[in-house]
Every structure is written in C-alpha cells, then in structure tokens.
C-alpha positions in Angstrom: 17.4 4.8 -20.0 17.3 1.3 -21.9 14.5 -0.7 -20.5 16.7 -3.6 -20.2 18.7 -1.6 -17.7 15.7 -0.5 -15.2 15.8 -1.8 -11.9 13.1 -4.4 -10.6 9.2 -3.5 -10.6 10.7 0.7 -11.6 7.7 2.4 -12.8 8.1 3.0 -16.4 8.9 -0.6 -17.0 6.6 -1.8 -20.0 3.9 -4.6 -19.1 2.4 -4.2 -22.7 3.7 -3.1 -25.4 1.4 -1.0 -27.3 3.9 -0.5 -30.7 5.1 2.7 -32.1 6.6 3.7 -28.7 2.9 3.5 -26.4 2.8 1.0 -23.7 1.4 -0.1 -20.8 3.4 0.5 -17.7 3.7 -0.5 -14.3 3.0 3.0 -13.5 -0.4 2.9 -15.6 -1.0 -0.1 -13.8 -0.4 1.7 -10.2 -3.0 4.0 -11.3 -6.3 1.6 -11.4 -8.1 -0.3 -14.1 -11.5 -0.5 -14.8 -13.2 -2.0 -17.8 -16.4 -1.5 -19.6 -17.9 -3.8 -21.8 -21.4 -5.1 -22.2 -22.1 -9.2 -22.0 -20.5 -11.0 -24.9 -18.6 -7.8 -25.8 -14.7 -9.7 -24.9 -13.9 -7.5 -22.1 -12.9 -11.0 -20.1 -11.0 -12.7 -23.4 -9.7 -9.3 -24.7 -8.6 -6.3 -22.6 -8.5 -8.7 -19.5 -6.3 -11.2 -20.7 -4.1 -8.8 -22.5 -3.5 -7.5 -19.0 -3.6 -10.6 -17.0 -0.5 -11.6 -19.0 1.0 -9.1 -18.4 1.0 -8.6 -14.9 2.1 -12.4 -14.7 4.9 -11.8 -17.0 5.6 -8.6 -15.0 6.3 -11.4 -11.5 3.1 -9.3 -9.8 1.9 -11.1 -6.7 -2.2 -10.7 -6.6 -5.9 -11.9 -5.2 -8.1 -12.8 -7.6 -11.8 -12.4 -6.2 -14.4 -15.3 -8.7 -17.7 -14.4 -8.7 -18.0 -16.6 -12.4 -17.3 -20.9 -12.3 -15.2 -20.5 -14.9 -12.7 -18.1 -13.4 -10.3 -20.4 -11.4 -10.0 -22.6 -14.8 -9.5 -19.2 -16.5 -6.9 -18.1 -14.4 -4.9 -22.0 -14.0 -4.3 -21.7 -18.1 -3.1 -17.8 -17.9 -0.6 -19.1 -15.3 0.1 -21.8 -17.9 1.4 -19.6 -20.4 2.7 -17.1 -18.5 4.9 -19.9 -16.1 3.5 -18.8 -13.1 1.8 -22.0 -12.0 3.7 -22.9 -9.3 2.7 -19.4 -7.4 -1.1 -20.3 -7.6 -2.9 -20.6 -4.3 -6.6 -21.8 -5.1 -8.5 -21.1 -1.7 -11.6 -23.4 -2.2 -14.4 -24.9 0.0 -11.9 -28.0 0.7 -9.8 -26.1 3.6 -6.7 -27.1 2.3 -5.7 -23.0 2.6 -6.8 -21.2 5.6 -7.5 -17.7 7.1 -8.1 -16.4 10.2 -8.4 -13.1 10.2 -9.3 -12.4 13.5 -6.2 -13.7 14.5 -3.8 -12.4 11.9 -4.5 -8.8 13.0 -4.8 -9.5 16.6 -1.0 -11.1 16.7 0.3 -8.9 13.3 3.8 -6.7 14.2 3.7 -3.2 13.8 3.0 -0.1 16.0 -0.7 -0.4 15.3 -1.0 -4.8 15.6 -2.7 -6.1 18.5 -5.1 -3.3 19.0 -9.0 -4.2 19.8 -10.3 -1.1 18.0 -8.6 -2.6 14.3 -9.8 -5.8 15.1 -13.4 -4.6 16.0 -12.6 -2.3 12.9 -12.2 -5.6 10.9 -15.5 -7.2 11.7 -17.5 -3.4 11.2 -16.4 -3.6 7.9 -16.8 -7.0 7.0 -20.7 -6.7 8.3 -21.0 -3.2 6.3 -20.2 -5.1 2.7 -22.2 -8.3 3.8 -25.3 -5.7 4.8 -24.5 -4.4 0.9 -22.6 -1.7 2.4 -25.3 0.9 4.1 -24.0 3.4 5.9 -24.3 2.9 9.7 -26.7 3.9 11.6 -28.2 6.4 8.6 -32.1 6.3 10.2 -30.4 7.0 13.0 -32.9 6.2 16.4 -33.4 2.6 18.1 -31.0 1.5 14.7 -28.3 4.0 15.6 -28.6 2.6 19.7 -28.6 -1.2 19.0 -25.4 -0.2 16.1 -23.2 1.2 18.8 -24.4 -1.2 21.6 -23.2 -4.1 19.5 -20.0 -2.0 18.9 -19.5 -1.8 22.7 -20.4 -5.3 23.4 -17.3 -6.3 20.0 -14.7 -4.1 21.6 -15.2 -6.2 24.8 -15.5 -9.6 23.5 -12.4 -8.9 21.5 -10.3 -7.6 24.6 -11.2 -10.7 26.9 -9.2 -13.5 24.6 -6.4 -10.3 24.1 -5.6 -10.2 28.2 -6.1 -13.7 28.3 -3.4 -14.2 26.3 -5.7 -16.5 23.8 -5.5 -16.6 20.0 -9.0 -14.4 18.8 -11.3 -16.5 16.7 -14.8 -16.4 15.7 -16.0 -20.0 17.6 -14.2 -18.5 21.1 -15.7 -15.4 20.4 -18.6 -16.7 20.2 -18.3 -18.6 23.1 -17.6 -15.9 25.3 -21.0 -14.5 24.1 -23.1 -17.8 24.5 -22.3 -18.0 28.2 -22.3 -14.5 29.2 -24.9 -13.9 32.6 -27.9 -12.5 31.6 -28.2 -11.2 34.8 -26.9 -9.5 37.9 -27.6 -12.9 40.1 -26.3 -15.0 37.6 -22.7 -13.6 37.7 -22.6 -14.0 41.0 -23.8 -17.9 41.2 -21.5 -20.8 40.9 -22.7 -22.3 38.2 -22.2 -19.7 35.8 -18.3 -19.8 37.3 -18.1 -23.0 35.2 -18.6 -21.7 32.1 -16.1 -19.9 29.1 -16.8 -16.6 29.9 -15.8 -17.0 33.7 -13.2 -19.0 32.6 -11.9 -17.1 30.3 -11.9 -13.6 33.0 -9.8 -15.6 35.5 -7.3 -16.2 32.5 -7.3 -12.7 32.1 -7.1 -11.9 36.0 -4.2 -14.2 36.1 -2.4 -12.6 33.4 -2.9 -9.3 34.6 -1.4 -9.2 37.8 1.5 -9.5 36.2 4.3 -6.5 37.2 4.7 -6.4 33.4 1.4 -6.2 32.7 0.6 -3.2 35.0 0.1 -0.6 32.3 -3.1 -2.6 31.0 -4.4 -3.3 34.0 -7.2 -0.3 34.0 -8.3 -1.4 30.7 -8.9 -5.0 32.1 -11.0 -4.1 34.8 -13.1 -1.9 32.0 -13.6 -5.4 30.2 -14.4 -7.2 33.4 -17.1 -4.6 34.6 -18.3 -4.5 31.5 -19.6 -8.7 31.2 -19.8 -8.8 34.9 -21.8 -5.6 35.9 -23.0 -3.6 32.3 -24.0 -6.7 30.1 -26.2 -8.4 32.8 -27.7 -5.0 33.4 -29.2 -4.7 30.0 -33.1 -4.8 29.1 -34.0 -8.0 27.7 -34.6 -6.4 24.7 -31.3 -5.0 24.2 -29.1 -7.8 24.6 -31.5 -10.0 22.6 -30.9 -7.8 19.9 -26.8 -7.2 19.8 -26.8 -11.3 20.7 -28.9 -11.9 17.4 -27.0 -9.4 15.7 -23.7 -10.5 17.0 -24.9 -14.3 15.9 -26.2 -13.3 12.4 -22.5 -11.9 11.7 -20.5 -14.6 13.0 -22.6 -17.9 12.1 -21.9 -18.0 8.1 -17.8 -18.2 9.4 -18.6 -20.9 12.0 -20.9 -23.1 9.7 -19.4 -25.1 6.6 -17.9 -23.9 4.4 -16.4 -21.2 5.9 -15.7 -22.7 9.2 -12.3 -24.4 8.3 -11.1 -21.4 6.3 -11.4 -18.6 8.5 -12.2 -19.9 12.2 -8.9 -22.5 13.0 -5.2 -21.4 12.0 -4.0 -19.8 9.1 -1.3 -20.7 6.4 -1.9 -18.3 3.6 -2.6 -14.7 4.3 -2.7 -11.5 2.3 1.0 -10.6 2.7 2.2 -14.1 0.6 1.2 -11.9 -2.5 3.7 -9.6 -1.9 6.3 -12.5 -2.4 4.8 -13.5 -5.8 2.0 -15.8 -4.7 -1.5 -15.5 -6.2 -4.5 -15.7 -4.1 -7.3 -17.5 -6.0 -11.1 -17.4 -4.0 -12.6 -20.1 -5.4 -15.8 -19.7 -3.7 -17.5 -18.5 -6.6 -20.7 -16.1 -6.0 -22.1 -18.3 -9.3 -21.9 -21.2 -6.9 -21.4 -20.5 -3.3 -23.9 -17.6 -3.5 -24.0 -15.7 0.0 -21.1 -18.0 0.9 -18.8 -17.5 -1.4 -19.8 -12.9 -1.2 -18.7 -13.6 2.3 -15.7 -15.5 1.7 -14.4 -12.8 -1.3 -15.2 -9.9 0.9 -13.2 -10.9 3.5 -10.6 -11.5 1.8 -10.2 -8.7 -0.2 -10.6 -6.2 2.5 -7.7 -7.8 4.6 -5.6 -7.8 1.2 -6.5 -4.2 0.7 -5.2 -3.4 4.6 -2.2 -5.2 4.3 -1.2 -3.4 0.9 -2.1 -0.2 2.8 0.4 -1.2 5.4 3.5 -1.6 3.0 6.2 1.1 2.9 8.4 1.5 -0.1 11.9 0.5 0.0 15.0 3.1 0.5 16.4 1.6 -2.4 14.6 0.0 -5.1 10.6 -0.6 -5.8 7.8 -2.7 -4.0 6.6 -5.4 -6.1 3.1 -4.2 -7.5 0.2 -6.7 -6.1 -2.6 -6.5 -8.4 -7.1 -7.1 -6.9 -8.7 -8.5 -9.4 -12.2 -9.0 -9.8 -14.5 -9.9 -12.9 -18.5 -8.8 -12.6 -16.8 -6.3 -9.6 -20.3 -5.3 -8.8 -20.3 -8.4 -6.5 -17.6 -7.1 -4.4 -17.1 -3.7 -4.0 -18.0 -1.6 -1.3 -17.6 2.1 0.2 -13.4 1.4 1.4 -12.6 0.8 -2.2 -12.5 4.9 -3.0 -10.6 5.1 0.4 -8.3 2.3 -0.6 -7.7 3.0 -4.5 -6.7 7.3 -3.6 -3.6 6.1 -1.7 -3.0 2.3 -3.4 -0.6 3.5 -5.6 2.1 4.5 -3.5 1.9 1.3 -1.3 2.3 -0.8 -4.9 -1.6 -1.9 -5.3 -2.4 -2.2 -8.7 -6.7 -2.7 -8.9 -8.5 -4.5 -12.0 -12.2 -3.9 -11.7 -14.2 -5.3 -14.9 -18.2 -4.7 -15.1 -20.5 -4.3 -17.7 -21.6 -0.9 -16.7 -21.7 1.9 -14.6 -25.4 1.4 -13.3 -24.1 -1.7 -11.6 -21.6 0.4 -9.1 -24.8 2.6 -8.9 -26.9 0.0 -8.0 -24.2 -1.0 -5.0 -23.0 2.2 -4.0 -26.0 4.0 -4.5 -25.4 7.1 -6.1 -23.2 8.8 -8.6 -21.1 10.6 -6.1 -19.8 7.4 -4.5 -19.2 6.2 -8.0 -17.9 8.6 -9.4 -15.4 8.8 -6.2 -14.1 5.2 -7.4 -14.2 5.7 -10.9 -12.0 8.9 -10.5 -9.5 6.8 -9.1 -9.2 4.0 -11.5 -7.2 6.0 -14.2 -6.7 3.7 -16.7 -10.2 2.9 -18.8 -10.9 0.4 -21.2 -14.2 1.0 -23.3 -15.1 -2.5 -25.2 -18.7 -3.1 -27.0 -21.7 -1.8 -24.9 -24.8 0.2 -25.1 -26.7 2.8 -22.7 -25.5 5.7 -20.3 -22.1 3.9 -20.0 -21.3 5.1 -23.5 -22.9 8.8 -23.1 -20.1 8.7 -20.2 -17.2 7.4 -21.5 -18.0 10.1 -24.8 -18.0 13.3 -21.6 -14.6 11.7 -20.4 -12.6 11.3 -23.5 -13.5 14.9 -24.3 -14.4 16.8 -26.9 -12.5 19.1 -29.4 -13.5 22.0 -32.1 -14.2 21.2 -35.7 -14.9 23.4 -38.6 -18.0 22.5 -39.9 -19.8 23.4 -43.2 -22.8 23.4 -44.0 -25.0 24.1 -47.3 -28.3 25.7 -47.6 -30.4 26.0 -51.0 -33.6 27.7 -51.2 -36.4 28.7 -53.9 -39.1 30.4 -54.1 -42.1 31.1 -56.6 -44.4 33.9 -57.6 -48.0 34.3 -58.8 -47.7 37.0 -60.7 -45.3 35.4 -63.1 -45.0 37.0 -66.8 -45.0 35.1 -70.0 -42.0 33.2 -70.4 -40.8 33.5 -66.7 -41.3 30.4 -64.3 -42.2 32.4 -61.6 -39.7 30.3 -59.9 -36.2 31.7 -58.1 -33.5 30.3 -55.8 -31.1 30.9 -54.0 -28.1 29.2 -52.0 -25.3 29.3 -49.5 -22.3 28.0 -48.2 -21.4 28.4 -44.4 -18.4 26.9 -42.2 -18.7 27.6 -38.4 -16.7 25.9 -35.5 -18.6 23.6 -33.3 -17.7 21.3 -29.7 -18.0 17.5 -31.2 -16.8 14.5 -28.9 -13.5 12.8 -30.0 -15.8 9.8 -29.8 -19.2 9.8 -30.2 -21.7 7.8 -28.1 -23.2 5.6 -30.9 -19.4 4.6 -32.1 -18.9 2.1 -28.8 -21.9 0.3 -29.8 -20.3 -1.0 -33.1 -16.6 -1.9 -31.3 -15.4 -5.6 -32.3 -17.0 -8.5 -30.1 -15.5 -11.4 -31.2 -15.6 -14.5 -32.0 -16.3 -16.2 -35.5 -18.4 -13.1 -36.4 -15.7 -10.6 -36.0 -12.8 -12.8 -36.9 -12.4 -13.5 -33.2 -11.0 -9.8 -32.6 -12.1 -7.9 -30.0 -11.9 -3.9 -30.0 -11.8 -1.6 -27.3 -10.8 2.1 -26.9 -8.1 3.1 -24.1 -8.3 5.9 -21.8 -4.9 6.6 -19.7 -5.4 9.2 -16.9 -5.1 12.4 -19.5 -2.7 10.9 -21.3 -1.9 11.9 -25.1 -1.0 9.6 -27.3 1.4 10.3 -30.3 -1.2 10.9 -32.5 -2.3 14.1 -30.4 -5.6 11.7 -28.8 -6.4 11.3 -25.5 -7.6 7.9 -26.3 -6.4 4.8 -28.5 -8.0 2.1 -30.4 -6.7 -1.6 -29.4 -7.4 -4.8 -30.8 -7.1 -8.0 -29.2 -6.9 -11.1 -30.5 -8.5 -13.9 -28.6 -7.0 -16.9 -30.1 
C-alpha cells in the first residue's frame, strides 16, 4: 500500500523516516519508548526531539509531565516548528487551567462512572505514588489496621456528597471530615446538627426517599450508620490517626498552589488529548518540588485511566496520545507496568527518558518491578552512558557466534646444548574456534556521540525495536542526530 493512501493514525504510517526503507512507525510508537543516556549525553536534544517532532507532525494528542524548568520553553519551540502551537495547554501555578479529578470520575459516563470504589480507587493511588509508591500495608500489623480503616472511612466520605447529589471535591470532602462527631453524644446533640456533615446527611436523606432512588437506598443507610454510629464509636487513637492521615493526603490540593487547579471546576481534562490538545504540567519538580510531584502524578494517572478507557473505532484508528516524561524517575510508579501491557491497544504511546536503570531501581525497588516496565517499553534508544546500564543494554541486543583465531608461539631452550647448536627451539600454532561475542559490546556505548561543539553537535545513539531486524540482518541500528 502507498503511504500516501493509508487511512488516518493506521499503524504502519511512518513518523520518522529512518532511510533505506527503516522507519519509525506509529505502531513502534504504540509499543513504548524508553531512552538511555547519561547527563550531557543528548538523549533530550537528540533521540527526544527527533521523536517529539514527530509525534507532532504525526497530529498525536499528549501530556507532557516537567520535572526540568526548561521543559515548557522546550516544548513551546517544538510546537513552533512543528505548527502545533495553537493545541498547547500549559497547566501552571496561575489556575488559568483546572482539574478536578474527584469530580471528573465521580460524574464521567460510562457503565463504570459514578462509582465510590473508582473514586476511592483514585485517591489510593494518588497517596501510593506521593508515599513513593510502597506497597500497602507490607509490615502488615497496626499499619495494615489504620490502611484499611482509612480506606473505610474514604469509601464513606466519598458516598455522602454522591447521594447528596453534590459535586465531590477535596475542600467538601474535607469538610465532611472536620465536623464529623467524635462521639456517640455528640451526634445526638443539636449543635453538631448545625454543622456540614449533618447537613450534608439530610441532603442525602432527602434525596433518598425518592421512589426513583429506592434501589440505593440500603447503601445510604450503610453511609449514615457509618458517621452516625461506627465513626463516633472509634478509640481516640484510631480516628486521630485516619483524620491525620486523611489530612496529610488532602492538604497539599487544598493549599496554594494546587488549590485552584484541582479543588474548584475543571476545563481541561485528560480526554482533550484525544482531540489533539497537548497537556503541558508546568509545575516543574526543579521548582515546585513536592508540589509540582503532586501535581504531575495526578495528572498522569488520570491520563493513563482515561486512555485505558478508549475503545477503538469499527472503522478506522484512534488517534495515538503520547506520556511523556523527561528524568521519568520523578514520576513513575507500580501502575505504569499495569498501564504500559495493555496501552497499546487503547492508542497510548509512552516516552520515558532517564539516565539509567538504577534510577527505576531506586523507585521501584527491585529489578523485577523494573524489569516488568522495561519489558514493556519495546522501543530502546541507547545514547552516551557508563555503568550497569550498558552491561544491560549489551545482554539485550544479543549476542551472535564469531570465528575467532588465535595465534600461539612458543620456545624453549636446552642445557645440554652441542657446539654450534643454540640450545634454543620453537614452535608455533594457528587456531580458529567459534565463540558467543555481543553484537555490541559494553565499553562501545561509552564512546557514542554527545554533542555539541566537541562532536560537531551530533549526537549518536543505537536503536533497539522490539526484536526487530533491520536490513542489514541487526537487531539494532546506529542513528545520528543532529541537534542544530
């Protein structure tokens, strides 16, 4: 089929063209990128920009996580080239875009929108990658009892506003929490009838008792038992404990800067990519520190459940929404494996770029759980870098037999020697044996093209598709980018 003649975002249309009949492909793109290159190596000005450009040529909708300053500037000038400028969103500290989460899967369509358990779901997994993403409850114990008694207390909060008919945000959520009765006598007394949470179950009541509503009316009076008759009933020291805990999760979204872009209304959300638009955090973790981790995080785990939720067309393709993320160590967490096996089919095209594989390790925690993420991001690029990265990349390429030959030459001398004779003889051979050698060794990746004026600002890096063979019989390929 002539390229020309594909239809829209079809697989095997070519995003870079690689000469001599290689490319790279929507489908390579569908597959997961990661890229490898030590500080100052040009993984950022080489690889990434060669693919930036050409997802943005390609019309790809995307989020761009910034943990670097520079990366919204970065991003503003590759839009520039590529025409796209009018499609950037720049979510900054100023509010002008805004996000609330809580609310966008609490009201979303779908068979599976509205529910309390995905919205409790939603704020497990954003406190998981804030925590650094520990499992939960691994010591098991008082932690594993206080875990699931804040779990209980979420799935209750989150139902009250839901009956009540309220929009779900983190400042009524809160709320609810702050004037809960601490005890059996104080849900009982009429002062405590003046507050949010009283207020808030008479909503609910009212709600309820509609005919139409009759089907929900069981789970209601769970809720209402459970802030009327369980919370009160709690030790002190238990509902101290899920309160602080409940607190410590919500406060950085109720406190500047987050507070206007994820606790009031929302007018850019996750699916907007899927119409073109990209998504630039600029909260940078440079910058905005715990802040701006937050701020990324969220976003990108709501981006990665709405791609999940997309369904490919009877006729035709999904447009391919790329997550990108520069020094990715700062972001990922245990749901990217999860997200990045089944990505592919729902059009989500990742771009992780680190400098090695010891910073996943030192997030995830141990080889399995990277290697469980790496597996999935197909496509490799291998630019200048040093250290265990390079031993790694030289086991995945492969290795292949060589004849080799060697030469050995040997003398010896003897005591006894007669006149005229040296005493002296030697003797030599010739061998040639096969032997396993790498396609690439190790030490070769340390002497890849950086850039710059030094290396006539070309950068190298070596490609690795998924097992693919190039058409010079390689698994691999050697690219060079230029960076003016």
């Amino acid at each position: 089929m002539n390229p020309s003649d594909l239809p829209d975002f079809h697989p095997l249309t070519v995003i870079r063209d690689w000469r001599n009949g290689e490319a790279f492909r929507i489908a390579d793109a569908l597959t997961g990128v990661c890229v490898f290159g030590a500080t100052g190596s040009g993984k950022t000005s080489g690889a990434a920009k060669h693919l930036a450009m050409g997802y943005l040529a390609a019309d790809f909708g995307g989020l761009v996580l910034c943990a670097k300053k520079e990366e919204r500037r970065q991003w503003e000038q590759w839009a520039r080239e590529a025409e796209r400028s009018d499609d950037l969103v720049i979510v900054d500290a100023s509010g002008k875009w805004r996000f609330n989460f809580l609310d966008w899967e609490a009201s979303r369509a779908g068979e599976g929108g509205g529910l309390t358990i995905n919205i409790v779901a939603l704020l497990d997994e954003i406190a998981s990658a804030i925590a650094g993403g520990a499992g939960k409850g691994e010591d098991g114990g008082e932690n594993k009892f206080f875990e699931d008694a804040l779990h209980h207390m979420n799935i209750n909060l989150v139902d009250l506003p839901l009956f009540a008919g309220l929009p779900v945000s983190l400042p009524l959520l809160r709320s609810i929490v702050n004037t809960a009765p601490r005890t059996l006598e104080e849900a009982k007394s009429e002062a405590w009838q003046q507050g949010t949470c009283a207020a808030i179950l008479r909503e609910g009541e009212a709600v309820i008792n509609d005919p139409n509503q009759a089907d929900n009316r069981d789970d209601y009076e769970e809720c209402r038992n459970y802030w009327l008759q369980e919370f009160p009933a709690l030790s002190e020291k238990t509902r101290s404990i899920i309160t602080l805990s409940f607190s410590m999760l919500v406060r950085p979204f109720i406190t500047r800067p987050l507070r206007k872009l994820f606790s009031t209304d929302t007018n850019i959300k996750p699916e907007d990519a899927f119409n073109g638009k990209i998504i630039i955090i600029d909260l940078p973790v440079q910058e905005f520190r715990l802040a701006g981790r937050v701020a990324n995080l969220v976003w990108k785990y709501c981006f990665q459940v709405a791609v999940l939720r997309r369904i490919q067309p009877k006729n035709g393709y999904l447009r391919p929404v790329f997550l990108w993320a520069d020094e990715a160590q700062n972001f990922i967490t245990e749901f990217d494996a999860e997200y990045q096996a089944v990505a592919r089919s729902a059009g989500g095209c990742t771009v992780y770029l680190t400098q090695n594989r010891e910073s996943y390790r030192r997030v995830l925690g141990n080889n399995d759980a990277v290697d469980s993420l790496l597996g999935n991001l197909q496509a490799k690029f291998f630019c200048q870098n040093s250290g265990e990265t390079n031993e790694w990349a030289a086991k995945l390429l492969g290795e292949r037999w060589l004849y080799v030959t060697s030469t050995n030459v040997s003398g010896s001398s003897s005591d006894n020697a007669g006149f005229g004779d040296t005493g002296q003889s030697t003797s030599g051979g010739i061998s040639r044996s096969e032997q396993r050698r790498y396609f690439i060794e190790p030490s070769t990746f340390t002497t890849l093209k950086r850039g710059g004026d030094v290396y006539g600002f070309q950068v190298e890096a070596v490609v690795y598709k998924g097992g693919h063979i190039f058409k010079d019989g390689m698994p691999f390929k050697l690219l060079t980018f230029n960076q003016r």
